[in-house]
C-alpha positions as CSV (number, residue, x, y, z in Angstrom):
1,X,20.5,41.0,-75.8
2,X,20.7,44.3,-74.9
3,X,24.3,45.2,-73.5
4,X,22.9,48.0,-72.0
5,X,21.6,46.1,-69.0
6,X,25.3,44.3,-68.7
7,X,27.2,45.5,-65.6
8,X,30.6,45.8,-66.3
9,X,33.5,43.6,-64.1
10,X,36.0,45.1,-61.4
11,X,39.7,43.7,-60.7
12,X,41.9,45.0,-58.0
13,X,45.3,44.4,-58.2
14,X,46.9,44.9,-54.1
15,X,50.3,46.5,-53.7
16,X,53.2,46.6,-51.0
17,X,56.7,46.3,-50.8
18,X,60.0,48.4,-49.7
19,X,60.9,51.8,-49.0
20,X,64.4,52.1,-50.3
21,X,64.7,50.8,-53.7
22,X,67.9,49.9,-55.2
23,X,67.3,50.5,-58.6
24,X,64.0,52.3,-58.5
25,X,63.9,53.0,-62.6
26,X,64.0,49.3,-63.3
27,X,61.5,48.3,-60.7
28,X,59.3,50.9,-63.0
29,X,59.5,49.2,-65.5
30,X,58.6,45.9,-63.6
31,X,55.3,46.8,-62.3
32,X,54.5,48.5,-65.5
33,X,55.1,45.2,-67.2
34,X,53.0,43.6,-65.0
35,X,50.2,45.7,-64.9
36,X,49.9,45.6,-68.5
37,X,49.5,41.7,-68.1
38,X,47.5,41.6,-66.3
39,X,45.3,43.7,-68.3
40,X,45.9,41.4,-70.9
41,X,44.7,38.5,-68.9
42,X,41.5,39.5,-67.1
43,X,38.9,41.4,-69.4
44,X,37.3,44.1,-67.0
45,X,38.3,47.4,-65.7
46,X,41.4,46.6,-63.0
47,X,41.6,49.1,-60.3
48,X,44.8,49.6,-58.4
49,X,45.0,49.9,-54.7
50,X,47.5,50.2,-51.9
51,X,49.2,52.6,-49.5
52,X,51.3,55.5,-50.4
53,X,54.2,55.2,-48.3
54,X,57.4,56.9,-50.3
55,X,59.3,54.1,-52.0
56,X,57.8,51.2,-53.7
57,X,54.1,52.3,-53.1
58,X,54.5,55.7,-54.5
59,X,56.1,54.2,-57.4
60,X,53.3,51.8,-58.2
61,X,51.1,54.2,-57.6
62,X,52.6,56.9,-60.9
63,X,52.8,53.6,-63.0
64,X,48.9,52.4,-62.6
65,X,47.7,56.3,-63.0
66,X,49.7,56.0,-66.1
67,X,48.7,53.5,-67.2
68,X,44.8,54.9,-66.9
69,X,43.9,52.4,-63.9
70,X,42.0,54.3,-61.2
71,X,44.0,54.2,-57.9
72,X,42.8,53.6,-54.4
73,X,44.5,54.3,-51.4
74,X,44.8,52.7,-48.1
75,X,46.0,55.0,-45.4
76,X,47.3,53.3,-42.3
77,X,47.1,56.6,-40.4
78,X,45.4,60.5,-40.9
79,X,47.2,62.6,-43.3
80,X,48.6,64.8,-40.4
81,X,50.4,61.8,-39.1
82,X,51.6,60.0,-42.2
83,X,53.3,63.0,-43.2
84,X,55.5,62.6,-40.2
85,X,57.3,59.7,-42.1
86,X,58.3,61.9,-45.5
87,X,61.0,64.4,-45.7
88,X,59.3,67.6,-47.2
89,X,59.9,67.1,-50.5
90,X,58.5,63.5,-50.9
91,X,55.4,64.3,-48.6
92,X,54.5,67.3,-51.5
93,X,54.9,64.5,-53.8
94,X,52.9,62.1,-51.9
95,X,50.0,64.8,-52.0
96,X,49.7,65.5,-55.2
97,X,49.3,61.4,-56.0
98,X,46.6,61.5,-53.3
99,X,44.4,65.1,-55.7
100,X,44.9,62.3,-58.4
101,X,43.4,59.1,-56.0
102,X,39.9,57.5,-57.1
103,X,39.4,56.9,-53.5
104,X,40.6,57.4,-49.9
105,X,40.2,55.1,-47.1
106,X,42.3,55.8,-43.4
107,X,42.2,52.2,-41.6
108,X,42.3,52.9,-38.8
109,X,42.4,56.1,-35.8
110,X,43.7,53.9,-33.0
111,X,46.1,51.5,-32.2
112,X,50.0,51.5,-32.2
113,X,51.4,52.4,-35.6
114,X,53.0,49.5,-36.7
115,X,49.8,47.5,-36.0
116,X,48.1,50.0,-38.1
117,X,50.6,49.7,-41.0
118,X,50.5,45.9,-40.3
119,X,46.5,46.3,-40.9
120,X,46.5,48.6,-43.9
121,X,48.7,46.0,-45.5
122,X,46.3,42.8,-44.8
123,X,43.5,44.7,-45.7
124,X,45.2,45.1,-49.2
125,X,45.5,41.5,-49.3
126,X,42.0,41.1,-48.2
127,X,40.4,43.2,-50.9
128,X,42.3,42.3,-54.2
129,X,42.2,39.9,-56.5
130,X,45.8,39.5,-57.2
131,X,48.6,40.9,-54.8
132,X,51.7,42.3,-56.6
133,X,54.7,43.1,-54.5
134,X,58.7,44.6,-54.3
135,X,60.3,42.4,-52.1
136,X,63.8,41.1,-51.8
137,X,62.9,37.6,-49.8
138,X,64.2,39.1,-46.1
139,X,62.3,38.5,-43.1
140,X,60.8,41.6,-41.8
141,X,62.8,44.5,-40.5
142,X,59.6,45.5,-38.3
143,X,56.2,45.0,-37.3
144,X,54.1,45.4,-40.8
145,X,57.3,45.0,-43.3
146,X,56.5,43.6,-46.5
147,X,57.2,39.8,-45.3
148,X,54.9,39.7,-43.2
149,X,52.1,40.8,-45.6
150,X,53.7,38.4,-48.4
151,X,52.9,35.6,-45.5
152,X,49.3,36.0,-44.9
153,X,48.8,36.6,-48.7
154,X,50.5,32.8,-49.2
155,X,48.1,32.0,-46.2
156,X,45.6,33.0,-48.1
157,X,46.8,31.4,-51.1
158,X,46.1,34.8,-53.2
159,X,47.7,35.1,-56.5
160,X,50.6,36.6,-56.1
161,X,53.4,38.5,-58.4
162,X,56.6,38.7,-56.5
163,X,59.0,41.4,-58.2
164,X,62.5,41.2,-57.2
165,X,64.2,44.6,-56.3
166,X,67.3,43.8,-57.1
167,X,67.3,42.0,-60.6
168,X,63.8,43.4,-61.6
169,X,62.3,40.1,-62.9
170,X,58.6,38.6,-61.4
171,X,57.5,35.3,-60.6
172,X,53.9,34.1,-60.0
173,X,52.5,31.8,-57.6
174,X,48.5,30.6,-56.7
175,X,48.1,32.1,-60.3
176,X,45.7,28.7,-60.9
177,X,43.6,30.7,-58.3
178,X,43.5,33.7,-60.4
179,X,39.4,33.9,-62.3
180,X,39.9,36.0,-65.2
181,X,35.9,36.0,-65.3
182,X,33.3,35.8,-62.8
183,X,30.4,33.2,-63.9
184,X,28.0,34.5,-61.6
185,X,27.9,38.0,-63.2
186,X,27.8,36.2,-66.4
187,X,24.8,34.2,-66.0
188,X,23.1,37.4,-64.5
189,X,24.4,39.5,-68.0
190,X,23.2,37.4,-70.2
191,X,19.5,36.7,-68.7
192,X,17.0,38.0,-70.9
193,X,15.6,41.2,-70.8
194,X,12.6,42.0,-68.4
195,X,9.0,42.1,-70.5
196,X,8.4,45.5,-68.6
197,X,11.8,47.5,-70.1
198,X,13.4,50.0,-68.0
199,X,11.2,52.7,-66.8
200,X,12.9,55.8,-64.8
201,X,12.8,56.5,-61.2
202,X,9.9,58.8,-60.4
203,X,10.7,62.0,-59.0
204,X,14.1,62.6,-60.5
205,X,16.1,62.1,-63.9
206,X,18.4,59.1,-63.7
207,X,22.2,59.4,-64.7
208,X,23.4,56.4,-67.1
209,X,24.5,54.2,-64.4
210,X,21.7,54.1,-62.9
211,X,19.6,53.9,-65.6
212,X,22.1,50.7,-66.2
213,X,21.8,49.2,-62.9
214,X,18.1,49.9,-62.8
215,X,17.7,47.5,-66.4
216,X,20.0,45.2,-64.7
217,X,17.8,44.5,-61.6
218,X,14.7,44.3,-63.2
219,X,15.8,41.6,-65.3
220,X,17.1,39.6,-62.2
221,X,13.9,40.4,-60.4
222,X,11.9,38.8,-63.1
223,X,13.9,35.5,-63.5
224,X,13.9,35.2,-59.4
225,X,10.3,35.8,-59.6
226,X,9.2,33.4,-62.7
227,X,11.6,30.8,-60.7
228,X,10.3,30.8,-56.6
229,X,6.6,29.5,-57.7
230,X,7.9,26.4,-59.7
231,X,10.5,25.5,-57.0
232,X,8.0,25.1,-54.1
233,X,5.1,24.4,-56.1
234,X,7.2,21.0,-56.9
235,X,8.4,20.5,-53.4
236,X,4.5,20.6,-52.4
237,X,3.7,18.3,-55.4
238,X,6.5,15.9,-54.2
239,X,4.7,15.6,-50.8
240,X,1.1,15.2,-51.8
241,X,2.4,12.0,-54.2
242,X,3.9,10.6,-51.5
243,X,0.8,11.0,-49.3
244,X,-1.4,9.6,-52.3
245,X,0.8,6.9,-52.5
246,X,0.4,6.0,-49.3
247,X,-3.3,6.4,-49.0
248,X,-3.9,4.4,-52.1
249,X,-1.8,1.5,-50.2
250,X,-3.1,1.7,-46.9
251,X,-6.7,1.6,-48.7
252,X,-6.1,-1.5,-50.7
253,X,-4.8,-3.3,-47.3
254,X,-7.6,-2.0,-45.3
255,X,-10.3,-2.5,-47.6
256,X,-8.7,-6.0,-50.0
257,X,-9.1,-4.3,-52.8
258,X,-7.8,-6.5,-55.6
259,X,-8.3,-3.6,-59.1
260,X,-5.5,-4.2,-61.7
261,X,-5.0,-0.3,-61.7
262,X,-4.1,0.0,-57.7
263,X,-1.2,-0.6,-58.2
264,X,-0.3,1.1,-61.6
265,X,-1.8,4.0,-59.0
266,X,0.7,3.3,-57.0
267,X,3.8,3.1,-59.3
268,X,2.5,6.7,-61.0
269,X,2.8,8.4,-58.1
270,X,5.9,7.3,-56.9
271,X,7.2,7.7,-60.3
272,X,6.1,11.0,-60.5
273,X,7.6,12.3,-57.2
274,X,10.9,10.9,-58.1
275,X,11.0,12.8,-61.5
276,X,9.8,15.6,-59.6
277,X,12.9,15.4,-57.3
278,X,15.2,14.8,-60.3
279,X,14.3,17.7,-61.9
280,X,14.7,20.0,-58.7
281,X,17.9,18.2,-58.6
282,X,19.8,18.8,-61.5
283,X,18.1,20.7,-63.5
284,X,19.4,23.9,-61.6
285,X,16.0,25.5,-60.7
286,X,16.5,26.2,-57.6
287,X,19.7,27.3,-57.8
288,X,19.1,29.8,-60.4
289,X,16.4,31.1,-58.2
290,X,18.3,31.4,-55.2
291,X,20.9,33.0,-56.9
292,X,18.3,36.0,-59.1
293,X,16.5,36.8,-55.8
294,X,19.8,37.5,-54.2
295,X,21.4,39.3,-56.4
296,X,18.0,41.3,-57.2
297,X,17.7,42.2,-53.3
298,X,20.9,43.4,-53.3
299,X,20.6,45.7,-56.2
300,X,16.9,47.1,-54.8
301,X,19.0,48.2,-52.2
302,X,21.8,49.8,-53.7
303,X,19.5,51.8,-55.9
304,X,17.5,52.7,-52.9
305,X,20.3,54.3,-51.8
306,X,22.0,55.5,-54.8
307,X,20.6,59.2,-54.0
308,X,22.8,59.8,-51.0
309,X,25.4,62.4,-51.3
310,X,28.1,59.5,-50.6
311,X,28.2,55.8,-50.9
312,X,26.7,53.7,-48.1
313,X,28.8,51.2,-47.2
314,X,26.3,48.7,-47.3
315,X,28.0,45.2,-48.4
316,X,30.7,45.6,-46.0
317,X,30.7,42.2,-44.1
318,X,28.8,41.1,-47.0
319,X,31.1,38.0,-48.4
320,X,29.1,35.5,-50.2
321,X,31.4,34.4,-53.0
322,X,28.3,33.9,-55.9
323,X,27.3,37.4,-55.4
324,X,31.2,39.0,-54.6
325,X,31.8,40.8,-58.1
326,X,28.2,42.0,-57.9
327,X,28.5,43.6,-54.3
328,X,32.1,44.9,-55.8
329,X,30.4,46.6,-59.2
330,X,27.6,48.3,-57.1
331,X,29.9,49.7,-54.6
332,X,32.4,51.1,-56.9
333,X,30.1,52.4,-59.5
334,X,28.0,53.8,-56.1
335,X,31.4,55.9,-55.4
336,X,31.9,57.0,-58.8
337,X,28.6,58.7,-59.1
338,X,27.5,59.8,-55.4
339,X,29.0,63.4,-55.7
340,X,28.7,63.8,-59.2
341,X,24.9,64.4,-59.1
342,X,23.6,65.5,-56.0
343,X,20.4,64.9,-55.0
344,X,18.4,67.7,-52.9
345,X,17.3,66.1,-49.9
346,X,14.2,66.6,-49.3
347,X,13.6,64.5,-52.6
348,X,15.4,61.8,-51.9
349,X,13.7,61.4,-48.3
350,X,10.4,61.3,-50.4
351,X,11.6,59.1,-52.7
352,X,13.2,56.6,-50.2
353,X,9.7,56.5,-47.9
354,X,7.8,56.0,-51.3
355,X,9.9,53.9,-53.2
356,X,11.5,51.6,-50.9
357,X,10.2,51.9,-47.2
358,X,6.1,52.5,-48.2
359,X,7.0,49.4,-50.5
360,X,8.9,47.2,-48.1
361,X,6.0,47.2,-45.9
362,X,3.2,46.8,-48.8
363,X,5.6,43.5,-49.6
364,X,5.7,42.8,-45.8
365,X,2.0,43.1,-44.6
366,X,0.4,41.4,-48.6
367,X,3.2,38.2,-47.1
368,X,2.3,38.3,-43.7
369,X,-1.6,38.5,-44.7
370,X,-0.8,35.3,-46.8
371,X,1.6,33.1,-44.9
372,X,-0.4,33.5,-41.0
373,X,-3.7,32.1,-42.0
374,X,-1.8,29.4,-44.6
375,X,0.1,28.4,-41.4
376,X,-3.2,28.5,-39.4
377,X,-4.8,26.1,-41.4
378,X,-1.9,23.7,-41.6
379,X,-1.4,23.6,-37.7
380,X,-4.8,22.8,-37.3
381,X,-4.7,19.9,-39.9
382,X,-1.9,18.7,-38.2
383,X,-3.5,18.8,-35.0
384,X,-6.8,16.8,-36.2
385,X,-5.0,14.3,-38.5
386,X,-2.7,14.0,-34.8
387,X,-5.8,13.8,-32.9
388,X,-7.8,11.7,-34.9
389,X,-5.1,9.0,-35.4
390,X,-4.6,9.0,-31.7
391,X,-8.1,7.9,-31.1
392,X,-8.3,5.9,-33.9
393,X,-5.4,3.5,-32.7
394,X,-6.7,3.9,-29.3
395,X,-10.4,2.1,-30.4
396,X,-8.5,-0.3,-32.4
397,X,-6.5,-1.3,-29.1
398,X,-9.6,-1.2,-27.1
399,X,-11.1,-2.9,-29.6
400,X,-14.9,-1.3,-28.4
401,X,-17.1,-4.0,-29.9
402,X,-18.0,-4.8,-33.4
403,X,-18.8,-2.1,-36.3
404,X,-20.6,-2.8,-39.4
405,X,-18.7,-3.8,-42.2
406,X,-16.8,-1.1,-44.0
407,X,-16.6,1.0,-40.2
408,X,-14.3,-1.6,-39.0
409,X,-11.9,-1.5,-41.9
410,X,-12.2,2.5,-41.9
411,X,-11.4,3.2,-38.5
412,X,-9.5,0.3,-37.0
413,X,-7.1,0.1,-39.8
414,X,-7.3,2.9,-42.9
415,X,-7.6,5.6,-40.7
416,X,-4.5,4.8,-38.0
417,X,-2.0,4.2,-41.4
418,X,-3.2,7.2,-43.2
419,X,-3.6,10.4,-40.8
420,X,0.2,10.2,-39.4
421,X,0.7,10.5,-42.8
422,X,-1.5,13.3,-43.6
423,X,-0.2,15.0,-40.4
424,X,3.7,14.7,-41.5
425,X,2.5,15.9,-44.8
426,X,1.2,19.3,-42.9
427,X,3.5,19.8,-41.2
428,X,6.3,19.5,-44.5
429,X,4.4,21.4,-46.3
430,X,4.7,24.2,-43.6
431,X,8.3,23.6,-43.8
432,X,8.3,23.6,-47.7
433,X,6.9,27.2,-47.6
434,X,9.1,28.6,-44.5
435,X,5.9,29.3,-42.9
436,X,7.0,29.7,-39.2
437,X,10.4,31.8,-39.8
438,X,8.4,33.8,-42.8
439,X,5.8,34.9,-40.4
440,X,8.3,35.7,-37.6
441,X,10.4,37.6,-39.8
442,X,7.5,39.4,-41.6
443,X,6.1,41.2,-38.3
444,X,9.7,42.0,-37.5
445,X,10.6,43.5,-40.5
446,X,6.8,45.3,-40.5
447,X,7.7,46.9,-36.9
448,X,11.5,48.4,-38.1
449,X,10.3,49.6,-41.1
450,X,7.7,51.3,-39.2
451,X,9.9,52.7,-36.7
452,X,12.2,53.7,-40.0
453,X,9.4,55.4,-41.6
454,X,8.6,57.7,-38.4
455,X,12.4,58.6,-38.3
456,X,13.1,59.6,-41.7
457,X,9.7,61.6,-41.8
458,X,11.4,63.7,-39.1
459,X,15.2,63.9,-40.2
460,X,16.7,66.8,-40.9
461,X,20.1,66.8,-41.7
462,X,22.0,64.1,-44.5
463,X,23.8,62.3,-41.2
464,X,20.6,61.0,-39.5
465,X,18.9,60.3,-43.0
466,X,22.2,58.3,-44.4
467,X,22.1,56.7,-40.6
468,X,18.3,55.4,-40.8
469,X,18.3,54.8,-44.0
470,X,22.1,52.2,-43.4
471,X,19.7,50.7,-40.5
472,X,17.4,49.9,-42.7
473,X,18.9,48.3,-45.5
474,X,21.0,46.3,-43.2
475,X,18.0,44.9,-41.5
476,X,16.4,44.3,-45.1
477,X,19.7,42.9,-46.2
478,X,19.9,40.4,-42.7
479,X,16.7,39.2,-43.8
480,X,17.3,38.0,-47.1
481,X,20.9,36.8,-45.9
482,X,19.0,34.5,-43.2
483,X,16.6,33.2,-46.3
484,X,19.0,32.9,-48.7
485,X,21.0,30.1,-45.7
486,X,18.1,28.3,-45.5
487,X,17.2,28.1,-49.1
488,X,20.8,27.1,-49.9
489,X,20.9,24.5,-47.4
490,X,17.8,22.8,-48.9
491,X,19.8,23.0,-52.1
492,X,22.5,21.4,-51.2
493,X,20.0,18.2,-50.2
């Protein structure tokens, strides 16, 4: 295994609690102690993040820089503003922990200010993995206090690490909740490498990261592509047992025939579809599968985008737990690396029409070309096998005078048992293969990433480019969200 093509894990460890601190140096020494547990604990890089309100925040903030965690801020309100609640000397303070921040974020540039401290703190919940925090057990003394953001972490049933401020000592709770690993990155490090290798993006040299990432996603691509044949290969070959089944039955009624080996027929064919289901079932195929082409779509598009001068928020919303720690590792390593090597933009305009929109709509259109005529020809068996079987059963009711021998058995009672089935099995099979949503989809996606192309050929500044080019992976992104529903739901039967 190459560890080169291993993406490495991010923890976030959330912060909050009081202004005034009673005995500030020992509460130092608190947080410290539990940062450096937590280290312990979870293998990874952790990542602090939290406000920087004077008090308890600042402190945490010194102890994780110290400690050589990056630190992320959460600002409930613009720097001009935030000031306004520091005396001089602790807002110079404040600013110089912000030079030394990883990352920035303002919450919010409306709303009364308590709700927007009252937001910055939930969203602190939200986005950690374990929430650590000063409190002393008091209700609230106002709208966003620390008790109130201890409450919806308990809601939430986050781990928690709840430091009193008075006698220093921490006590955990949901800590059974706390994964030390994810199993999903996991499984995607240890697949086996790609046949192809990594191969650099044309156009441009390619820092280490993304030379990383780029290994990484062609690995994942190849398992979710040596896995989506199989799967619905199987689910056809399930069906078309069934259906022989069926015939071979309706045949030996219709016709008396009396062979030793019908039945055996029989009994292989329904043997064989129900090891065919079995293995589907717990074998983990599909699973696997639906899992790689996930997490291989979602890394096409972050390194679509990995040119622009600052990271595209582009799993925001994005909260599938099985693909969580993935979305996280893109994003951060995204922010790490946007500014660091800039990208003229001219090239990366060429490089995004060649490499991911001119592609995209290759993909689309060689899909659509396959899927429209497949779905053609499986409408219009349905329709015959429908029609046929309607006539069929309407001669055997009329009962039209005699037929020869053979003709009668045919069409009065082979033919009315066997097309319904042989319809049913058209029209699965079109269900099997997505055929009707596929096609929809396809000549959607075809139009936007036509309308894409025309804009980006035109832009002219890095705003409208990073705007089109956010359109567009969203819409690529909404389309394999919509497919990977489906395909999970089938899973789960």
């Amino acid at each position: 295994m190459n560890a080169s093509s291993k993406l490495p894990q991010f923890h976030i460890v959330g912060f909050s609690g009081h202004r005034q601190l009673a005995q500030p140096c020992e509460a130092e020494g608190a947080v410290r102690t539990v940062l450096e547990a937590l280290r312990r604990e979870g293998p990874g890089e952790w990542i602090a993040l939290s406000s920087a309100a004077a008090g308890a925040d600042t402190l945490f903030a010194r102890q994780a820089l110290a400690l050589g965690l990056k630190w992320h801020v959460l600002l409930p309100l613009p720097p001009a503003e935030f000031q306004h609640d520091f005396s001089p000397a602790d807002w110079k303070l404040t600013e110089a922990l912000l030079q030394a921040a990883g990352q920035v974020h303002l919450i919010g540039q409306s709303g009364a200010r308590d709700d927007r401290y009252l937001d910055c703190g939930m969203e602190t919940v939200n986005d950690c993995d374990v929430f650590v925090v000063l409190w002393d057990g008091l209700p609230a003394r106002g709208k966003g206090g620390t008790a109130e953001v201890v409450a919806y972490a308990r809601e939430l049933k986050k781990p928690l690490v709840i430091i009193d401020p008075t006698t220093c000592e921490a006590r955990r709770e949901n800590f059974e909740r706390f994964a030390p690993h994810d199993d999903t990155l996991d499984y995607f490090n240890a697949l086996p490498e790609a046949p192809t290798g990594a191969a650099p993006v044309e156009g441009r040299s390619e820092p280490p990261v993304l030379q990383l990432i780029a290994v990484f996603h062609r690995k994942v691509d190849h398992a979710a592509t040596r896995g989506a044949p199989q799967y619905r290969r199987l689910i056809a070959l399930i069906v078309l047992f069934h259906v022989l089944a069926t015939l071979i039955a309706a045949a030996a009624l219709a016709f008396e025939w009396h062979f030793a080996a019908v039945p055996w027929f029989k009994l292989f064919c329904l043997l064989g579809a129900l090891t065919l289901a079995l293995a589907l079932r717990y074998a983990g195929t599909h699973h696997h599968w639906v899992h790689c082409r996930l997490a291989a779509e979602i890394t096409r598009s972050a390194l679509a985008t990995w040119g622009l001068p600052r990271a595209t928020p582009l799993f925001a919303g994005l909260d599938l737990a099985e693909v969580r720690q993935l979305t996280r590792t893109l994003q951060i390593l995204h922010r790490r690396t946007a500014s660091a090597q800039p990208v003229p933009m001219a090239e990366f305009r060429q490089a995004y029409l060649t490499n991911r929109v001119d592609d995209q709509l290759a993909y689309y259109r060689r899909h659509l070309n396959w899927a429209l005529p497949l779905l053609r020809r499986l409408r219009l068996g349905f329709w015959i096998a429908t029609v046929l079987a309607i006539l069929c059963t309407a001669a055997y009711a009329l009962h039209l005078g005699e037929l020869p021998h053979g003709a009668e058995e045919l069409l009065y009672y082979f033919l009315p048992i066997s097309l319904p089935v042989v319809a049913a099995a058209f029209i699965s099979l079109v269900s099997v293969y997505d055929l009707q949503r596929r096609v929809a989809r396809y000549r959607e996606t075809e139009h936007l990433l036509e309308s894409s192309r025309s804009q980006i050929a035109f832009s002219q500044t890095w705003t409208s480019l990073e705007r089109i080019a956010q359109k567009t992976e969203r819409a690529l992104l909404q389309e394999v969200l919509e497919w990977h529903a489906i395909t999970s739901f089938s899973e789960s039967h």
